[in-house]
C-alpha positions in Angstrom: 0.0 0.0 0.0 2.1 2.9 -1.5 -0.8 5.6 -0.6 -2.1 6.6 2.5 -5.2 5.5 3.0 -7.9 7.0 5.9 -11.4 5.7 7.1 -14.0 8.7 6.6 -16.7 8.2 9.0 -18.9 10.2 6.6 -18.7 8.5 3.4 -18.3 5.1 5.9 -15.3 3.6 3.9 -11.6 4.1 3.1 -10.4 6.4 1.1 -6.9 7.6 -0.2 -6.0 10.9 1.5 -4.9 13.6 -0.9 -4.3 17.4 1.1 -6.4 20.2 -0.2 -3.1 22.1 -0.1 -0.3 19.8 -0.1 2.2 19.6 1.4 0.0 21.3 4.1 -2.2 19.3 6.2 -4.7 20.9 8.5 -5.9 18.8 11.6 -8.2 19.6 14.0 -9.5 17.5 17.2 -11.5 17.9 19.7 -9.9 18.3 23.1 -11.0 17.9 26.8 -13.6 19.7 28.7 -11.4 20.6 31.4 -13.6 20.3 34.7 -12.2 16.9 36.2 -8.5 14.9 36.2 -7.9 13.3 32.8 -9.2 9.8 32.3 -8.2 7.1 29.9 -11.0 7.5 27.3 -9.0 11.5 26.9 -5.7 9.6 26.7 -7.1 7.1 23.8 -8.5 10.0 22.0 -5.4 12.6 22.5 -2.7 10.1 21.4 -4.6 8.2 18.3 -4.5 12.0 16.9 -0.6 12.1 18.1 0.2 9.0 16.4 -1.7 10.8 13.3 0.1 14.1 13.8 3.5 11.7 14.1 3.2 9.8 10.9 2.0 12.5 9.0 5.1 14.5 9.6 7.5 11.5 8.9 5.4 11.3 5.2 6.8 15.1 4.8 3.8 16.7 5.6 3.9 20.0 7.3 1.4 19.8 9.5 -0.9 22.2 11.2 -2.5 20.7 14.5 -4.9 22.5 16.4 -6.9 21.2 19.7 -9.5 23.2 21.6 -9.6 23.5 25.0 -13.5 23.9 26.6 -13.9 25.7 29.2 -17.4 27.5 28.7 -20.7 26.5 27.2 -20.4 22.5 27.6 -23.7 21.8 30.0 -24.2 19.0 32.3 -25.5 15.8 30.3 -24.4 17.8 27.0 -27.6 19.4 26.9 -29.0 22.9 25.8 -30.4 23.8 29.2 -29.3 23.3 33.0 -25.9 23.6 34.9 -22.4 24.2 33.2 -20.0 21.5 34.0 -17.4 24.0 35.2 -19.5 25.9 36.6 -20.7 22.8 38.9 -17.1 21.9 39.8 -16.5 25.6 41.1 -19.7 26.1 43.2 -18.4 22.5 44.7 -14.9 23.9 45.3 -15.7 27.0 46.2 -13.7 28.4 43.4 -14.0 30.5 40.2 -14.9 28.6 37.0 -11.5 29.9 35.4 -9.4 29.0 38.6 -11.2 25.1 37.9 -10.2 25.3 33.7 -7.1 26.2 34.6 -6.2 24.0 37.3 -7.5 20.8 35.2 -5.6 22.0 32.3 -2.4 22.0 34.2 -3.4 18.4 35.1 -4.4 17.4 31.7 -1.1 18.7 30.0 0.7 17.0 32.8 -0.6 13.5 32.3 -0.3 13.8 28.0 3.4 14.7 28.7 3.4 11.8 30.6 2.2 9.7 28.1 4.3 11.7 25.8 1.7 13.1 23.6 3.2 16.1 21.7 1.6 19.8 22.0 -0.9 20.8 19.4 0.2 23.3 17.0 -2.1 25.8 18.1 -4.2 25.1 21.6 -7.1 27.7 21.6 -9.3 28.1 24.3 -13.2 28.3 24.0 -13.3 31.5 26.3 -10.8 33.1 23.9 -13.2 33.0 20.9 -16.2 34.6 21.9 -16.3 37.4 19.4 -15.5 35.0 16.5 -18.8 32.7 17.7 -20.8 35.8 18.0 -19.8 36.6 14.3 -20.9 33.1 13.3 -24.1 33.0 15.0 -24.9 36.5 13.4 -24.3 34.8 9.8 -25.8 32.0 9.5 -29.1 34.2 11.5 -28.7 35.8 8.2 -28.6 32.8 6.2 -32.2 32.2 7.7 -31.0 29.0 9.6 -31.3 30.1 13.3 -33.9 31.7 15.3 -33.8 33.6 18.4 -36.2 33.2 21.1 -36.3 35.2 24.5 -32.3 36.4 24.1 -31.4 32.7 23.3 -30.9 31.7 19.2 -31.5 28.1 18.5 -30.1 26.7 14.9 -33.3 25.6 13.1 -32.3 22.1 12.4 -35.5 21.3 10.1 -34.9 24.3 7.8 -31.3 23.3 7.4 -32.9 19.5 6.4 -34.9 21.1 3.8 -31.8 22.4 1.9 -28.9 20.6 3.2 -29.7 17.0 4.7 -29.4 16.7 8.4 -27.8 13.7 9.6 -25.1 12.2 7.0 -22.4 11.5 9.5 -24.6 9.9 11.8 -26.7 8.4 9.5 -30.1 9.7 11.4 -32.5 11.5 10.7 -34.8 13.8 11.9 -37.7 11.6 12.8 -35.1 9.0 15.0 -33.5 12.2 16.5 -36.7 13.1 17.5 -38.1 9.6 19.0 -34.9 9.7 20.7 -34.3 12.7 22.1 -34.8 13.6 26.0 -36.1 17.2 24.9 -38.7 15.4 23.3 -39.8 13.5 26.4 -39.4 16.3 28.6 -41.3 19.4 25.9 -38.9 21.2 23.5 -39.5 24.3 25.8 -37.9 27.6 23.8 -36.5 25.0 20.6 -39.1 24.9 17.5 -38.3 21.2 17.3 -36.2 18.6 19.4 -33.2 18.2 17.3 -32.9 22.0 17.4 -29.8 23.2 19.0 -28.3 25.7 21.4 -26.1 28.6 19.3 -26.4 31.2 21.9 -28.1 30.9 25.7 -29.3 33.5 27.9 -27.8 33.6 30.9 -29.6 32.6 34.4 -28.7 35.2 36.8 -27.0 32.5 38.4 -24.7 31.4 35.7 -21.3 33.0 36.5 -19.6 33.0 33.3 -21.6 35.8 30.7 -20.7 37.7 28.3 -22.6 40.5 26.0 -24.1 39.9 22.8 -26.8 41.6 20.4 -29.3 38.7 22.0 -28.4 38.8 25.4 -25.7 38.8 28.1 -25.0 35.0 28.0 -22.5 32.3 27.0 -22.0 30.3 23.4 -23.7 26.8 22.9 -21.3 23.9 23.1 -21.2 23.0 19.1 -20.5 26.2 17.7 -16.8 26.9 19.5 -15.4 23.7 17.4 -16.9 25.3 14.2 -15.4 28.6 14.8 -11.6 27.5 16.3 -11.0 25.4 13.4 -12.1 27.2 10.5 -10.7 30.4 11.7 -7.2 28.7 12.2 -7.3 26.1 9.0 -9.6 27.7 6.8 -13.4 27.1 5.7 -12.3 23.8 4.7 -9.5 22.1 5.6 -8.3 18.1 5.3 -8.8 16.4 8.8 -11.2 16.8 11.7 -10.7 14.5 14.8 -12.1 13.0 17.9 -13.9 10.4 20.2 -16.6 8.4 18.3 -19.1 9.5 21.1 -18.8 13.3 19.2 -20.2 11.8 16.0 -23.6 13.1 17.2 -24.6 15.5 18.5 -21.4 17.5 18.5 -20.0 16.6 15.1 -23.2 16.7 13.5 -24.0 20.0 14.8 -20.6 21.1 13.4 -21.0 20.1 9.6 -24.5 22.5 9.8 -23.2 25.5 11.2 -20.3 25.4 9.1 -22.7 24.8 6.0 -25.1 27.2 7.1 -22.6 29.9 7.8 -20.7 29.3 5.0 -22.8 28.1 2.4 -21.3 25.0 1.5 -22.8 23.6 -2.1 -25.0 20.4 -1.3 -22.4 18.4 -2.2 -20.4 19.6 0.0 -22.1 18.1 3.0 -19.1 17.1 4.9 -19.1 20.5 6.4 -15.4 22.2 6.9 -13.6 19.1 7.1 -12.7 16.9 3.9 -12.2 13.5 6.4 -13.7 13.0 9.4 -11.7 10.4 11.7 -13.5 9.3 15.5 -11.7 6.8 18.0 -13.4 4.0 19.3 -14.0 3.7 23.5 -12.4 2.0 26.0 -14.1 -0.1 28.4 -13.6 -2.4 31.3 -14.0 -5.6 31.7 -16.5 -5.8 28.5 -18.3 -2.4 30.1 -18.6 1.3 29.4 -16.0 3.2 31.9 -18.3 5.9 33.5 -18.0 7.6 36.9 -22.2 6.6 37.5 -20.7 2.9 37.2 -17.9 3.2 39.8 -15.6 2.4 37.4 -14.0 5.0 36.2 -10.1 5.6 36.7 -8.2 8.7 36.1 -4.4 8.7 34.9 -3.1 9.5 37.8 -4.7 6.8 39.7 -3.1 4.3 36.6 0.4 5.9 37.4 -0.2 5.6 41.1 -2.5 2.2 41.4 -4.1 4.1 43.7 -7.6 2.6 42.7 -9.2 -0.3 44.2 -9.5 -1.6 40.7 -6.1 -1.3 40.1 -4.0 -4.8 41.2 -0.7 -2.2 40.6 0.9 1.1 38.6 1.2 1.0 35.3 3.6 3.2 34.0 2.5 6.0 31.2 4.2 3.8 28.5 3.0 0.8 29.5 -0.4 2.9 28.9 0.6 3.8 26.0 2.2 1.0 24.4 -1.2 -1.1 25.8 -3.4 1.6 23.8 -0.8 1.4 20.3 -2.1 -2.8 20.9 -5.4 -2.0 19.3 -6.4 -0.5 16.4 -7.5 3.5 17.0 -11.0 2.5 15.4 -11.7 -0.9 17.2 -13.1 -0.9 21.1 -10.2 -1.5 23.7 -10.8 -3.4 27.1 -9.0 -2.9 29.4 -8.5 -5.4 32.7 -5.2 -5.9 34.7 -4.0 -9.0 32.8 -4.3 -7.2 29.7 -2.2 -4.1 30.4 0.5 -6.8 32.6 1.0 -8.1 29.4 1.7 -5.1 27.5 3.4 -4.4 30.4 6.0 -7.8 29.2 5.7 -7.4 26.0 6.6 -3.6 25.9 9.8 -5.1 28.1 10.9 -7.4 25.5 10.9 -4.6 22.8 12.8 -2.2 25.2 15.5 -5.3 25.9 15.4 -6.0 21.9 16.4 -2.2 21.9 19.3 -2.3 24.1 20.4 -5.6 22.6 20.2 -3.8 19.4 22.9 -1.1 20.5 25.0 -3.6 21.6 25.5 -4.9 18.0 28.7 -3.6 16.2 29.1 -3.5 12.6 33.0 -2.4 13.3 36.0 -5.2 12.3 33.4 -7.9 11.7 33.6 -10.6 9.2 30.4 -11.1 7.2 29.0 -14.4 7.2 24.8 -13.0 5.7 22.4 -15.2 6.4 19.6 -14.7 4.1 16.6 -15.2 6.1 17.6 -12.8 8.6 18.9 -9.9 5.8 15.4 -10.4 4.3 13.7 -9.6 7.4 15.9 -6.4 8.1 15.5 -5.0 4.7 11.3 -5.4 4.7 11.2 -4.2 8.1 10.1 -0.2 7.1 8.5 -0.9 3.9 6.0 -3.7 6.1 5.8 -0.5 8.8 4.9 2.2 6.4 2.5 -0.7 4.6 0.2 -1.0 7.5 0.8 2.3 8.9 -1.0 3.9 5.4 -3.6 1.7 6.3 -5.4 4.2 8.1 -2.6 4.3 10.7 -2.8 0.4 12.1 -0.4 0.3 14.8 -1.8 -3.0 15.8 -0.2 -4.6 12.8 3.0 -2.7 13.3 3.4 -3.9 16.3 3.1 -7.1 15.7 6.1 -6.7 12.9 8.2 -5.3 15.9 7.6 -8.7 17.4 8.8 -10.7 14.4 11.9 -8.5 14.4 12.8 -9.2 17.8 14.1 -13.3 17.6 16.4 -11.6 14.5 17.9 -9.2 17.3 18.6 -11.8 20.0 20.3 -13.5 18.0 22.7 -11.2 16.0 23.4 -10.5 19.9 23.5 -13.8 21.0 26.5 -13.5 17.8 27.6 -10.7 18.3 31.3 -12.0 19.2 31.2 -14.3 15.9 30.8 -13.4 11.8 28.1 -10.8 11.7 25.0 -12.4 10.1 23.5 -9.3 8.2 25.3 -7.1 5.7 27.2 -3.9 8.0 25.0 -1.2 5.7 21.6 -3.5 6.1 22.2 -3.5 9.7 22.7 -0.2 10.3 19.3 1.4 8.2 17.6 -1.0 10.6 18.7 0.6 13.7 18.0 4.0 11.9 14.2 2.4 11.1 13.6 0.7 14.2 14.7 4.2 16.3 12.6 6.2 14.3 9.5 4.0 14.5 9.5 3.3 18.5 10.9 6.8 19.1 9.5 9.7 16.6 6.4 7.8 14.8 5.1 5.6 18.2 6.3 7.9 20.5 7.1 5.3 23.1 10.3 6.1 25.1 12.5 3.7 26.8 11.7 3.9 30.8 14.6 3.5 33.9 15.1 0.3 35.2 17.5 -1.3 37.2 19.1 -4.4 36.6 20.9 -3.9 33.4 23.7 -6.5 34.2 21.3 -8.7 35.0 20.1 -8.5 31.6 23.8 -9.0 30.1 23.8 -12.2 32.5 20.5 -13.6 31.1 22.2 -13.0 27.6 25.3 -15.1 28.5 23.2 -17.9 30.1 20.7 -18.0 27.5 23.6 -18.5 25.2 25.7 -21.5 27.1 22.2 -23.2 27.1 21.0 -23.3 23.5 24.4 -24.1 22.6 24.4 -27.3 25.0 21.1 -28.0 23.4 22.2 -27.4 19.8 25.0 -29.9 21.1 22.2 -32.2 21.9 20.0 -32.0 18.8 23.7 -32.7 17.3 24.2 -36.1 19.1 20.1 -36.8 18.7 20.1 -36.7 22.3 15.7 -35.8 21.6 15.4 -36.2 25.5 17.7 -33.5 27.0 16.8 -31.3 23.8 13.2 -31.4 24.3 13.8 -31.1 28.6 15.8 -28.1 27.8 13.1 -26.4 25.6 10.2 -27.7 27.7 11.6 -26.0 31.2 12.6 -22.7 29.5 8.9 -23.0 28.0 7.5 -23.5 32.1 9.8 -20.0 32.9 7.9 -18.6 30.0 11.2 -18.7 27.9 10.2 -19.7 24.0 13.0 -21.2 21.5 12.5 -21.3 17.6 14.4 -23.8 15.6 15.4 -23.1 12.2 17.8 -24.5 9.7 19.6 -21.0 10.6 19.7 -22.2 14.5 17.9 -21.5 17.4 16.6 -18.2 18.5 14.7 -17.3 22.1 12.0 -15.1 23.4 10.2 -14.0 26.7 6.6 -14.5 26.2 
């Protein structure tokens, strides 16, 4: 796969990603609502888009990557009407909404430089936009697809059916948003119809964070800050827009109508500002939806800490991390203990191939290739960039790290003997492997002791599949196959091949 290729939630298929400006590339995601600690559902979300942001750049692209931060308008239960969330976590603290934005954005740039989630390009703040969204809700007032009722202006969803189509990324439409909507159960109240949705509300005398308007003194509707931010930074239409698949509706949906409305996208057009839209799928637990109502809900900090009674230990941010690269961005991740202990061993094996892999000098060696192992070498970055244009599958890439590996050991089991792989083949791999753990997987290696220990296990490893290779010599099956069978009870695997013996953790 010589193209890249991305899933379009929209159009509901794969298609090959050509920029609108290239070699520009404009990318825009969601970020947190910045009222509580980070959980893992924001770290899924935040580091697919880093591992987009990552590979794009190593394809050349020069990428611009903005990510909003809310900190106004986003109501309890994401609805049109009742309490801010913000605003809730203030009046509990006792503090003022911005002192509780602020605080958890500390916290949520913390844990992502934990996790090692690069900065956005541009990080624009919801609160710092208000003039822009009042410009936008006066155009597309204009464009006769909003209506304003009692100082609050609603976008009239059913008009913008009639000319546009409601619902394409979704696939709903206005009769199942309807039947399904809580508005609908509880009276549309101020909205013309159910599906109808907030631009601009009128501030409660209660409601702490107001500003003016031509409507009233009040505070922007949830949707529309997304819509402004990104155009106004990548243009009316730009190539990517990102986030959680839980955005698809309402929030997406919402944003592909006020940017047609307001800027009077043709028909066919309908995909709003953004030529792909990409969503990330959810994590749950044990098979069920992480939610603070269910109890089980864990923050970041309680993974780095294990402070959590579901937690049987810490897990380190790239243990997280490299548990999260496990699954494709698009498929549902479930997380238990046993799963992330072992990502936790296999993330260990890759950082030990690593070392080992430093250890091996190309220097005053004779050259004795051995083809298997040159082939595997030389196909390593053209099989990572294959499944990495397939809509960034760093599942499958991954899993070619792993078939790497038993080549590594056992260049270093060699490394005292005839160097099996050409000097120049060996050393573009080193170059490939750093630059796919390191700048397009963003894992780092992490401090531990024991290092000599590890140059120990080498040596051992290496007196003992020699005695067995002895063994296999003299057709000795018995102490061949009780050598491989109690390495295989410490969780030690060994590989015969007509090229020798190789072994593995795991």
């Amino acid at each position: 796969m010589d193209k890249l290729v991305l899933y379009n939630t929209l159009s509901r298929k794969k298609e090959v990603f050509t920029p609108i400006k290239p070699p520009f590339v404009g990318l825009y995601v969601c970020g947190p609502t910045v009222y509580g600690n980070a959980h893992l559902g924001h770290a899924r979300s935040a580091m697919s888009f880093d591992v987009v942001f990552r590979y794009m750049r190593y394809l050349g692209y020069k990428v611009r990557y903005v990510r909003n931060i809310t900190d106004v308008g986003h109501l309890v239960g994401d609805l049109d009407h009742g309490e801010s969330k913000i605003e809730k976590k203030a009046r509990l603290e006792q503090l003022e909404p911005m002192e509780v934005a602020q605080f958890y954005l500390n916290s949520y740039i913390e844990d992502m430089t934990a996790l090692n989630i690069l900065r956005p390009s541009i990080e624009p703040r919801a609160t710092g936009h208000i003039p822009e969204q009042i410009e936008m809700v006066e155009e597309i007032l204009k464009n006769g697809y909003a209506y304003e009722v009692n100082g609050s202006v609603y976008f009239d969803v059913p008009k913008y059916d009639q000319d546009f189509g409601y619902g394409a990324l979704s696939g709903r439409d206005l009769e199942n948003i309807k039947a399904a909507s809580r508005d609908n159960l509880e009276g549309t109240g101020e909205k013309r119809h159910s599906a109808d949705f907030a631009l601009w509300k009128k501030a409660e005398p209660s409601h702490l964070m107001r500003w003016d308007s031509p409507w009233s003194v009040g505070f922007p509707g949830w949707h529309l800050e997304c819509t402004v931010m990104s155009t106004k930074y990548l243009g009316t239409k730009y190539d990517i827009h990102g986030g959680g698949m839980d955005l698809v509706f309402p929030h997406h949906e919402a944003e592909i109508a006020q940017s047609n409305a307001c800027n009077c996208h043709a028909p066919k057009e309908l995909q709003g500002e953004a030529n792909f839209w990409l969503h990330n799928n959810m994590i749950t637990l044990n098979g069920q939806k992480m939610g603070k109502s269910l109890g089980n809900a864990i923050d970041l900090k309680q993974f780095f800490s294990g402070e959590h009674d579901l937690l049987e230990k810490a897990y380190s941010p790239m243990n997280i991390r490299f548990f999260m690269l496990q699954a494709h961005y698009r498929s549902t991740l479930d997380f238990s203990n046993e799963a992330l202990q072992a990502s936790e061993r296999g993330f260990k094996r890759i950082c030990e191939g690593i070392s080992r892999l430093e250890e091996i000098s190309t220097k005053d060696r004779a050259v004795a290739v051995n083809t298997a192992f040159e082939e595997n070498l030389i196909s390593f970055m053209p099989d990572v960039r294959h499944q990495m244009n397939d809509d960034f599958h760093t599942a499958k890439t991954i899993a070619r790290i792993f078939e790497a590996l038993p080549v590594i050991n056992q260049l270093h089991a060699q490394k005292n003997g005839p160097l099996a792989v050409k000097a120049e083949t060996l050393t573009q791999f080193k170059q490939d492997f750093h630059t796919l753990f390191f700048d397009i997987l963003g894992l780092k290696l992490e401090e531990e002791s024991g290092n000599a220990g590890n140059e120990l296990v080498d040596q051992l490893m290496g007196l003992i599949t020699e005695l067995r290779a002895d063994a296999r010599k003299e057709k000795n099956w018995a102490v061949s196959d009780k050598i491989r069978d109690g390495l295989g009870s410490l969780d030690i695997q060994l590989k015969d091949s007509a090229d020798g013996t190789t072994w593995e953790i795991g």
